[in-house]
Each structure stands twice: as C-alpha cells, then as structure tokens.
VMD Tcl script that draws the C-alpha trace (Angstrom):
set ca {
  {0.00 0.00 0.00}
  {2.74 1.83 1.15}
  {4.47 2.18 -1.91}
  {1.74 2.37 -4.18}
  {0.66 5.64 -2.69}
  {4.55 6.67 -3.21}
  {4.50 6.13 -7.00}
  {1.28 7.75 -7.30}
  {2.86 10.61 -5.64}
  {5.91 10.49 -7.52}
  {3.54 10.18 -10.82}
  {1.67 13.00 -9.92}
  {5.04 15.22 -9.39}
  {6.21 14.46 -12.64}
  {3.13 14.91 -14.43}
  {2.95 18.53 -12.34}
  {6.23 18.90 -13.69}
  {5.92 18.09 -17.23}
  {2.85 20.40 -17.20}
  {4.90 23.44 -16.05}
  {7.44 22.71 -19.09}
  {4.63 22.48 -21.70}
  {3.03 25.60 -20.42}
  {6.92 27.50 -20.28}
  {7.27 25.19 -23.94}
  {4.02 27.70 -25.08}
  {5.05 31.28 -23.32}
  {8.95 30.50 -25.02}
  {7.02 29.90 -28.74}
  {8.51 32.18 -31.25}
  {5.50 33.71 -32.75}
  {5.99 35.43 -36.85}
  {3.81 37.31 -39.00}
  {4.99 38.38 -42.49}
  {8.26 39.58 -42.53}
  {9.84 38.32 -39.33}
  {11.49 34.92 -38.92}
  {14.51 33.04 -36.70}
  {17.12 34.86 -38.70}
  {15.63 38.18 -39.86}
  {13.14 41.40 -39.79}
  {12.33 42.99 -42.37}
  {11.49 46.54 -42.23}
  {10.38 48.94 -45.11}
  {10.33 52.41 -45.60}
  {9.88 55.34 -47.73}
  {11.69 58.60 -48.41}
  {12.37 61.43 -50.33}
  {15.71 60.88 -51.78}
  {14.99 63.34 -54.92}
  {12.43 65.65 -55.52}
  {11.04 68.63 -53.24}
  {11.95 67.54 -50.55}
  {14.93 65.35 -50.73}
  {16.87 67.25 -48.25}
  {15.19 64.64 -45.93}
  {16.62 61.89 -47.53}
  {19.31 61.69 -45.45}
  {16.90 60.40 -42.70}
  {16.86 57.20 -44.37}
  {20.52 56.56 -44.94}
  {21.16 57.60 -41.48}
  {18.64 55.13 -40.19}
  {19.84 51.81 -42.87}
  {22.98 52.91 -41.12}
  {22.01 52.73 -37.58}
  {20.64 49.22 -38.56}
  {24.11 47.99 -40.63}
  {25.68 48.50 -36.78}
  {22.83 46.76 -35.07}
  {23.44 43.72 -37.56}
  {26.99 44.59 -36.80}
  {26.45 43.97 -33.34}
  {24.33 40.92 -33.80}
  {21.16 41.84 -34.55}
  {18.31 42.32 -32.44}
  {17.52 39.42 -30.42}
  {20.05 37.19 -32.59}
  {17.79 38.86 -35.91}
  {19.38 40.70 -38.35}
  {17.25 43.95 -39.79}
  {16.55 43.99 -43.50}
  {15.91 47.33 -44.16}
  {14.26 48.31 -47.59}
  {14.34 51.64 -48.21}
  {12.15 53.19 -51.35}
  {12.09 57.01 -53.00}
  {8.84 58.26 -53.46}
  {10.18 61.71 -54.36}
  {7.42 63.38 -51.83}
  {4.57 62.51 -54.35}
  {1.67 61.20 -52.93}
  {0.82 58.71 -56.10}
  {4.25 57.20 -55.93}
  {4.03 56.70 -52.10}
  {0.83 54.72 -52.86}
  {2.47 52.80 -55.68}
  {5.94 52.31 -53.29}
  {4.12 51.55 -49.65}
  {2.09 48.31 -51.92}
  {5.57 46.97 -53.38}
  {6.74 46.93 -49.95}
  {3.60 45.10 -48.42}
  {2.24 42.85 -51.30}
  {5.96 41.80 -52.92}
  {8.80 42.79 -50.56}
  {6.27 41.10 -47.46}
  {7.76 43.73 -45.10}
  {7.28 43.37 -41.10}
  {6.18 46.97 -40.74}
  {6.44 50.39 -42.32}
  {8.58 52.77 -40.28}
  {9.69 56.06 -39.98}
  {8.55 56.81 -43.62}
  {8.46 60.61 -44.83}
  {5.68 63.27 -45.23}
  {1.94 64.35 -43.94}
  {0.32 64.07 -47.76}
  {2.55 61.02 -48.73}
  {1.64 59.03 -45.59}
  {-1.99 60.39 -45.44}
  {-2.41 58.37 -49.13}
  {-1.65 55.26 -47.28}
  {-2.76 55.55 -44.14}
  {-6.28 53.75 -44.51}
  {-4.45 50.70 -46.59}
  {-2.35 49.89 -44.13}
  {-4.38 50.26 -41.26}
  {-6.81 48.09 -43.60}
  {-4.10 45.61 -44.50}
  {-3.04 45.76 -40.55}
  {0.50 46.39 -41.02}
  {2.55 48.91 -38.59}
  {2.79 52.21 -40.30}
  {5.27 52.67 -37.53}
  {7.16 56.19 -36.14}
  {6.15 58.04 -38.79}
  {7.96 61.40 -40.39}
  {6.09 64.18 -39.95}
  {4.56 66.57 -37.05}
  {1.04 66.68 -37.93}
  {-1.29 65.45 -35.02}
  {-4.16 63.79 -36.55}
  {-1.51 60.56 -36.22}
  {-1.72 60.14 -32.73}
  {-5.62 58.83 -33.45}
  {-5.45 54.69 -31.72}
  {-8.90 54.31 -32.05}
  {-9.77 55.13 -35.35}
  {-5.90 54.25 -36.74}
  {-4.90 51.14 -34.13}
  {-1.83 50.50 -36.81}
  {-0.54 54.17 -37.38}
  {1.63 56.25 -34.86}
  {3.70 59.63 -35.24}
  {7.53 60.35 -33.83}
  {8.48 63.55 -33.52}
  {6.70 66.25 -31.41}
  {3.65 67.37 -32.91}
  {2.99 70.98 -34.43}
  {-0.20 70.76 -32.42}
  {2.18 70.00 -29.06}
  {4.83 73.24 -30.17}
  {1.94 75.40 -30.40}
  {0.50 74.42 -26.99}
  {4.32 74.85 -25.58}
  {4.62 77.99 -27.12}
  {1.27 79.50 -25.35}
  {2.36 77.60 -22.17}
  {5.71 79.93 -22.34}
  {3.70 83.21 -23.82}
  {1.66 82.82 -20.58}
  {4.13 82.65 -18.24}
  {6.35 85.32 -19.44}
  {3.77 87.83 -20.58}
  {0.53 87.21 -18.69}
  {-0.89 90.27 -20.62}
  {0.86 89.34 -24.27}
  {-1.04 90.63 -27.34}
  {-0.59 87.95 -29.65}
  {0.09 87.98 -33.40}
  {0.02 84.86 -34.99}
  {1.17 84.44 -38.86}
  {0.51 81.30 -40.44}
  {0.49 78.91 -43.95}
  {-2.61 78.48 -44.75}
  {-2.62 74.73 -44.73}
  {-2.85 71.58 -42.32}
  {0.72 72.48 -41.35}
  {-0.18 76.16 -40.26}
  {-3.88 75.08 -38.81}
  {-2.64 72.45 -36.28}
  {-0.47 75.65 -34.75}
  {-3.08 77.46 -34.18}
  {-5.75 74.96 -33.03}
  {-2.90 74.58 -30.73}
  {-2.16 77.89 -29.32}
  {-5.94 78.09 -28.73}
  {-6.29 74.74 -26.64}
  {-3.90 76.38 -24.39}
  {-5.00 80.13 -24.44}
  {-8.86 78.74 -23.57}
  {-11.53 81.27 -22.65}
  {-8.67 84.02 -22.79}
  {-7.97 83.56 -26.82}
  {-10.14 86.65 -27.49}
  {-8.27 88.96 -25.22}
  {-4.73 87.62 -26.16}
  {-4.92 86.40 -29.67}
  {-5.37 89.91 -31.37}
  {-4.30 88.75 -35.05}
  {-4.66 85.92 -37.00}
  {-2.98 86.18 -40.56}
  {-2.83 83.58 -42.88}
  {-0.20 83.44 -46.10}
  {-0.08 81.51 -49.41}
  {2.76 79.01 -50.69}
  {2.89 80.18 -53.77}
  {3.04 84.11 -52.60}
  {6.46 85.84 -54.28}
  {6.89 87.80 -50.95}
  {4.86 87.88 -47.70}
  {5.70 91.52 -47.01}
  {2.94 93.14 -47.13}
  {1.61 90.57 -44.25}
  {4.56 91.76 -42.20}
  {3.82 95.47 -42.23}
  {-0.25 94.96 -41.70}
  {0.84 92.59 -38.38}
  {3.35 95.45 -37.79}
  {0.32 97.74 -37.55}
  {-2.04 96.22 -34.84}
  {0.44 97.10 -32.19}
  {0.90 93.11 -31.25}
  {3.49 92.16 -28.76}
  {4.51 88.79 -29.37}
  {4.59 87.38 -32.65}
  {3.75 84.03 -33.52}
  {5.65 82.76 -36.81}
  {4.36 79.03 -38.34}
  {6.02 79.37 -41.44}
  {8.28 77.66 -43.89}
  {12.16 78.15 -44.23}
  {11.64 80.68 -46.98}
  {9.41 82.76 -45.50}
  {10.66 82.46 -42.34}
  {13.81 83.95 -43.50}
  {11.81 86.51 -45.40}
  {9.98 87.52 -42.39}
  {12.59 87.48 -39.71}
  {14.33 90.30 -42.40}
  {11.24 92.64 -43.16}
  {11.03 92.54 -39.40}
  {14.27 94.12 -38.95}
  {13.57 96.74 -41.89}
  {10.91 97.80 -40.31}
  {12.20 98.03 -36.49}
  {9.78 96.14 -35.27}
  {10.89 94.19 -32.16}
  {8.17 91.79 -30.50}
  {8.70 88.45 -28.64}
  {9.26 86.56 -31.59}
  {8.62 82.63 -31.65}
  {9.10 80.12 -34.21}
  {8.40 77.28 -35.70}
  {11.11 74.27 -35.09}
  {10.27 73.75 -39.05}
  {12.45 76.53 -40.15}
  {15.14 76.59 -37.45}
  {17.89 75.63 -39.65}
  {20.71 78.43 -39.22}
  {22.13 77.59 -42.61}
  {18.61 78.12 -44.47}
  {16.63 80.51 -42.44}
  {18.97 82.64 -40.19}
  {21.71 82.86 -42.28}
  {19.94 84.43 -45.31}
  {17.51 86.40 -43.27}
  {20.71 87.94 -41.52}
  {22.87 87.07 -38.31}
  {21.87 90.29 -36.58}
  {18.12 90.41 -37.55}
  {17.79 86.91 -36.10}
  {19.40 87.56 -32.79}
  {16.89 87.06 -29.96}
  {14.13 84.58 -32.27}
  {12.84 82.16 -29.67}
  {12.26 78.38 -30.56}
  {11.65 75.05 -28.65}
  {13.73 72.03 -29.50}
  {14.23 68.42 -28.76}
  {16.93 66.85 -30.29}
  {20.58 67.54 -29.20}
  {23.06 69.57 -32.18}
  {25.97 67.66 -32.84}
  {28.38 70.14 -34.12}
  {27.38 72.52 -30.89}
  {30.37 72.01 -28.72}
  {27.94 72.02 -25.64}
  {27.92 68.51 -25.97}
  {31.26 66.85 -26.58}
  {31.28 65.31 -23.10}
  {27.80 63.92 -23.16}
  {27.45 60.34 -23.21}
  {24.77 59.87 -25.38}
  {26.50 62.22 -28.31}
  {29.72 60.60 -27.40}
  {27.54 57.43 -29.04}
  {26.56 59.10 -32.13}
  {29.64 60.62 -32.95}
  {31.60 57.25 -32.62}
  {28.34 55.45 -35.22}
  {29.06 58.70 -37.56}
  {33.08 58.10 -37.93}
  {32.29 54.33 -38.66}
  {29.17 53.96 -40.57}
  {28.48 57.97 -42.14}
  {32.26 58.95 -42.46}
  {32.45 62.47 -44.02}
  {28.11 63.34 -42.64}
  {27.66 67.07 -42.50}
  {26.93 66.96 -38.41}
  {25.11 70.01 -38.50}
  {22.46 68.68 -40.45}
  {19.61 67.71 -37.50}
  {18.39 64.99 -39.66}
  {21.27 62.55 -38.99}
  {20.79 63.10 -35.14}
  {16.67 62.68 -35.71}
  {16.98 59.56 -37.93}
  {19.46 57.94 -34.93}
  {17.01 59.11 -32.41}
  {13.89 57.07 -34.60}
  {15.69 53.90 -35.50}
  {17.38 53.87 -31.90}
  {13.53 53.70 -30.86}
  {12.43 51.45 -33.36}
  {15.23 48.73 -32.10}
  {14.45 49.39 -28.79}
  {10.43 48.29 -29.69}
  {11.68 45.03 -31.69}
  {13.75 44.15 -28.50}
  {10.89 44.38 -26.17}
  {8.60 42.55 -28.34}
  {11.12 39.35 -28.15}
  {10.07 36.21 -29.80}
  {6.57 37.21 -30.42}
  {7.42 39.14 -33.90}
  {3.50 39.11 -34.01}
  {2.20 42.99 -36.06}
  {0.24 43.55 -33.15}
  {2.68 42.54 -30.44}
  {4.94 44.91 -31.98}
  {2.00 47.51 -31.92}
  {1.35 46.83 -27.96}
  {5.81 47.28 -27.12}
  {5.16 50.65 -29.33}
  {2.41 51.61 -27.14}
  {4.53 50.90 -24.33}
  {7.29 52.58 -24.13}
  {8.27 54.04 -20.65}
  {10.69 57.06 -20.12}
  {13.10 55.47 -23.09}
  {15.81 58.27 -23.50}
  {17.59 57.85 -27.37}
  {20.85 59.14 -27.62}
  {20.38 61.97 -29.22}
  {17.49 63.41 -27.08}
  {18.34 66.45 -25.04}
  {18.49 65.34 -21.75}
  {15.17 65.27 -19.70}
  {13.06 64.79 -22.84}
  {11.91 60.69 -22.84}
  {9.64 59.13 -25.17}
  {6.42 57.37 -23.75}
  {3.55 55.71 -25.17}
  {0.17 54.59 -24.04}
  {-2.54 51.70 -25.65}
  {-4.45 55.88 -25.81}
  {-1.67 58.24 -26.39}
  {0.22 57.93 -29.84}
  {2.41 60.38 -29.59}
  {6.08 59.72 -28.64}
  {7.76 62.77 -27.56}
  {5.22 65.69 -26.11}
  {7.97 67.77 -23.69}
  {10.43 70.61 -25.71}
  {13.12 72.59 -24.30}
  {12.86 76.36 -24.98}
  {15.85 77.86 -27.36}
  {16.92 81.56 -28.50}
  {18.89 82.52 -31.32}
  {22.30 84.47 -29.67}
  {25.56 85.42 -30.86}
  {25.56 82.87 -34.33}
  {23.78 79.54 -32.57}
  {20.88 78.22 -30.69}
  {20.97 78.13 -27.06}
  {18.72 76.26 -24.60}
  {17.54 77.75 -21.38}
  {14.70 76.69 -18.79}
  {12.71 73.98 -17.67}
  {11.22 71.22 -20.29}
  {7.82 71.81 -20.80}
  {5.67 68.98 -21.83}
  {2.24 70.07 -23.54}
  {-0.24 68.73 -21.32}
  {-2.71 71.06 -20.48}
  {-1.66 71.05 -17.18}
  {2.02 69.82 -17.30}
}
mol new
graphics top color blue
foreach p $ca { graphics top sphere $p radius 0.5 }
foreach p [lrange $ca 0 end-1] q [lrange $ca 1 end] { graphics top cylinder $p $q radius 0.2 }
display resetview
C-alpha cells in the first residue's frame, strides 16, 4: 500500500512537472507574422531621396545605417534587420504605388519612420486596412496620434499641435498680458499651430490672440503681411512658417524696427537656411523650442549619449555634415524602433509589436536632449510631447529653462 501511494505521488510530481514545461514550452514559442522569422526582420520604408523635398533623404541613410551596426552587433535578439528603403520623391501617387511593393511583394514586417503628412496620409487607410505597422512616422502633424480610429498608425516627432501648446504655455508665463500675433500657412501644417495655441489660451484667446494672418505658398513675398501685423500694435509674434518665409519675415522685421517676442516654428530653425539668409543680426533674440541635441554645438562633446553618435558617424556615415539635424533625428527614430523590436522578443506578431510601441516608458535615445523621454500609451500615440525652450544668440541656438511637456496642465 505503502508504496503504491509513493509512486502515485511520484507520478503526480512528474506529471505537475511536465505540465509546467509544456506551459513555459508555449510562453517560449517564437510567434511570426509576415516579414519576421529566426534569422531576420524585415522593415520597409519610404523617403524622399529626390524631388522637393529630398533634403530629408538623409533620414533614411542615417537610419539603414544605424541598422548595418545593429546587424553589426548581432542583430536584435540574434535577428538581423533587413531594411528596404524606397524614394517616393514626396509625391503622394508614388508613395501609394511604393508603400504596396513593400507590403504585397517585398512582405515587409512593418512600415517605419517613412516621410511626409500628404505622402503618408495616401496610405494611411491601406495599411491600417491591411493591418500592417505604419510605424514612427515622419512628420509633425497630429491627426496621427488617433489609436482608435488608426490602431496601426503612430507619429515620432513632437507634434505641431504639441509646439503650439508649448509655445502659449511659455507666452503665458512670461507675458501674462501678451497681445498675440500669430502668422501662419494656410494649410494643415499652419492650422494644427493654431488649433494649438488656442487649446492652451482657452476662454482668454479673445483677449490675447489679437491677429490671426494667414499666407499663401505660392506668394512671391509675404511683405505686405509683415507690415499689416506690424500695424495692430501686437506684442509677441507668432511665426508658423516655412524656411523661406521664415527667412523673409525674420528680415522685413528688422527693416521695419519692429521688435516683439518673436517665436518660431522648429520647421524653419535651420541656421544655414533661415537665419543665415535672413541675416545674423536680424535673427538675434528669435525664440524656438527644440528636442533633439546639435551635434556640431560644442555644448555637448562630453555627453554620453552624443559621445555614441559621434563614434556610429566616424564608422558607418564617415564624411556626414553633423550640423544637419536629420542625422541626429533619424538615430534618435531607428534607436527607438530597435528598442520596440527588443521588447517585443520572440513574439514578432504585427500587433505585439503595436502593444511594445504603445509601451514605451521614459526610453531616452541618444540623441534626445536630456530630460526629454519618449512614452507611449494603448491611448496616447504620440512619442515625444515635452520641448526645451531655445533663443537665437551670438551665431547659434541656445537652450535655457525647464522642459515643458504640452499637457494642459504639465
């Protein structure tokens, strides 16, 4: 009897135990969807290497870079990226015709980091149809940070919508009693700034917001816009604008001695395209807000995360102009993007990889300025929502104050 009851026992242990190994067997499963498998991930993308805006094509070299050293490395989770990079020259029909290759031929994983609000808006319903991650993308408008209606699409950089809000979050808090100005293109681009400085200005937009003026693309010269804002005695101007009429405006500014708190757009920040031509002196004092760190400012040599970048740049982008932002933005997105794939594991599932997006928590890239950290929610789609304010001194940008993040309340 005795030993009957033993081997039952000793029966029931290992059939306890073999059930624990079946059910670790089933959490340890690698899991695929198109695209992913033991050796590889395949990732596409689209860019605009020529056309209008092919200054951004660097973006995607910097980022098949990043990758080439991950692979380098190892891989991601022993997986070696397969990055498959497209033009679509910043035309809407060829994104449409480039974004199927990549999902019906090439069988890519996921979409990311691809280039441009019309270009990615022509796609944006096929993919989420087709459920494959259009992943990180390119561009600041807002409407991308939308789960419910687009479960499969999420944004990257701060939106124009969260600038705008930082910008009135600042106007308020230096000049309670600001008369605001606000010049604008008269496009998505330009609306999404001022929906923005409006969430934040509330019941008090009819007091502060004294001017709204809006400005064609295809104007010669925006002038005449300059001298009629000039006019209603405004305080702090407001300036969503392009490079070339940022420039244009910064200068007429100057001609005509007018001097309010001026703030602008990150889009037209560049010093070599905007400041430069508009004039050294005229731009002194612009205010901006800014996330990502400037590699050729000398501020941070001894910073660890730069130290990083400039050691990928001598070995995989030998010869990179440094001062162009995009290399230090394209790091800052594929950094993130490997960072995803490595919490997702084995379970290279579209949605899994959806859910680690979603869930990102205080992740730092690189090339971040310190104190700005990308998190996600299953309901908030948007990456990076905190900026650093920045004014235009003596030839460069320079940072000062707190990080603001664009919550209402924040």
């Amino acid at each position: 009897m005795h030993n009957k009851k033993l081997s039952l026992l000793t029966s029931f242990a290992a059939a306890t135990a073999l059930a624990l190994l079946t059910t670790q067997g089933a959490l340890a499963q690698k899991k695929y969807d198109t695209g992913a498998s033991d050796t590889e991930i395949k990732i596409g993308n689209v860019e605009a290497y020529s056309g209008p805006a092919s200054a951004y094509g660097v973006i995607g070299k910097t980022e098949d870079a990043y990758f080439r050293m991950i692979n380098d490395q190892g891989g991601v989770n022993g997986r070696k990226i397969n990055f498959v990079s497209y033009d679509d020259g910043y035309s809407p029909p060829k994104t449409v015709e480039q974004v199927r290759k990549l999902i019906e031929s090439d069988e890519v994983f996921l979409v990311f980091n691809a280039l441009g609000t019309p270009t990615q808006t022509a796609v944006q319903k096929y993919q989420n149809a087709k459920k494959v991650p259009q992943l990180f993308l390119a561009t600041g408008a807002s409407k991308w940070n939308d789960p419910k209606d687009f479960p499969w699409t999420m944004g990257f950089q701060p939106s124009y919508r969260v600038e705008a809000r930082i910008f009135a979050k600042y106007i308020l808090k230096t000049k309670p009693n600001a008369k605001v100005a606000v010049f604008y293109a008269n496009d998505d681009f330009g609306k999404d700034y001022v929906a923005g400085l409006k969430e934040v200005f509330g019941d008090k937009t009819a007091s502060i917001l004294i001017a709204e003026e809006s400005y064609e693309t295809t104007e010669p010269s925006i002038d005449s816009h300059i001298v009629k804002l000039k006019g209603t005695g405004a305080d702090v101007f407001v300036n969503i604008s392009t490079p070339k009429f940022a420039a244009q405006a910064i200068k007429k500014m100057a001609e005509l001695e007018w001097k309010p708190m001026h703030l602008m757009t990150d889009v037209s920040i560049s010093i070599g395209s905007v400041m430069k031509p508009a004039g050294l002196e005229a731009s002194e004092g612009v205010l901006s807000a800014g996330y990502l760190k400037d590699a050729s400012d000398p501020q941070w040599k001894d910073d660890e995360g730069m130290k990083k970048f400039m050691t990928f740049i001598d070995k995989y982008m030998p010869g990179a102009n440094i001062a162009d932002s995009n290399l230090v933005y394209g790091y800052a997105a594929a950094q993130t993007m490997v960072q995803v794939l490595k919490q997702a594991g084995d379970d290279l599932t579209r949605e899994n990889v959806m859910k680690q997006a979603a869930g990102l928590k205080d992740f730092a890239a690189d090339t971040l300025i310190p104190g700005i950290k990308i998190n996600t929610s299953a309901t908030d789609f948007a990456p990076i929502e905190q900026l650093k304010m920045m004014q235009f001194k003596g030839g460069r940008w320079e940072l000062f104050g707190d990080i603001i993040s664009a919550e209402a309340g924040g």
